[in-house]
N, C-alpha and C positions, 0 to 999 in steps of 0.2 A: 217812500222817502222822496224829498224834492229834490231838486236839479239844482247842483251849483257849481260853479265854476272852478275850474281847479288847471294845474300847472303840471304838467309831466310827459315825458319822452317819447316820441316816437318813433318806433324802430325803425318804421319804412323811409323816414324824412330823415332819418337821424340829427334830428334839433328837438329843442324844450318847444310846445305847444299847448296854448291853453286853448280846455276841453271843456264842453257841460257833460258833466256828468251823475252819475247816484252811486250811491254807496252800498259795494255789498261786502259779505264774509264771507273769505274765504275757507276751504276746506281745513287750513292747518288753523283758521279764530282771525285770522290778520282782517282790519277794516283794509279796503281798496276800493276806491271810487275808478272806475270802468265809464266811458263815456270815447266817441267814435273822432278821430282826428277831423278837425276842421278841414285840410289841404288833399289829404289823400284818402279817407275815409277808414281807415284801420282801429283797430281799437285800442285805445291807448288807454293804462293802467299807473296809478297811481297807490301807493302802499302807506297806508295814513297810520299804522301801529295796532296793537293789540286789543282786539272790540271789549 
């Protein structure tokens, strides 16, 4: 899948940070685009609803 950009939390910064990232599924079916914080490099997770 491609790379896009997307909007969601980082723990480590605790602020909203937009991420590149790609879309995967996770174990319980949930889509979640996964892509690495811009500021501090952490991975930051996004839960985009049921694949």
């Amino acid at each position: 899948m491609a790379e896009e950009k997307y909007n969601g939390y980082c723990v480590k910064c605790k602020e909203k940070r937009d991420f590149t990232g790609k879309v995967e599924i996770s174990k319980t079916g949930m889509r979640m685009a996964k892509g690495p914080c811009p500021v501090c490099g952490t991975t930051v997770n996004r839960i985009l609803g049921k694949a």
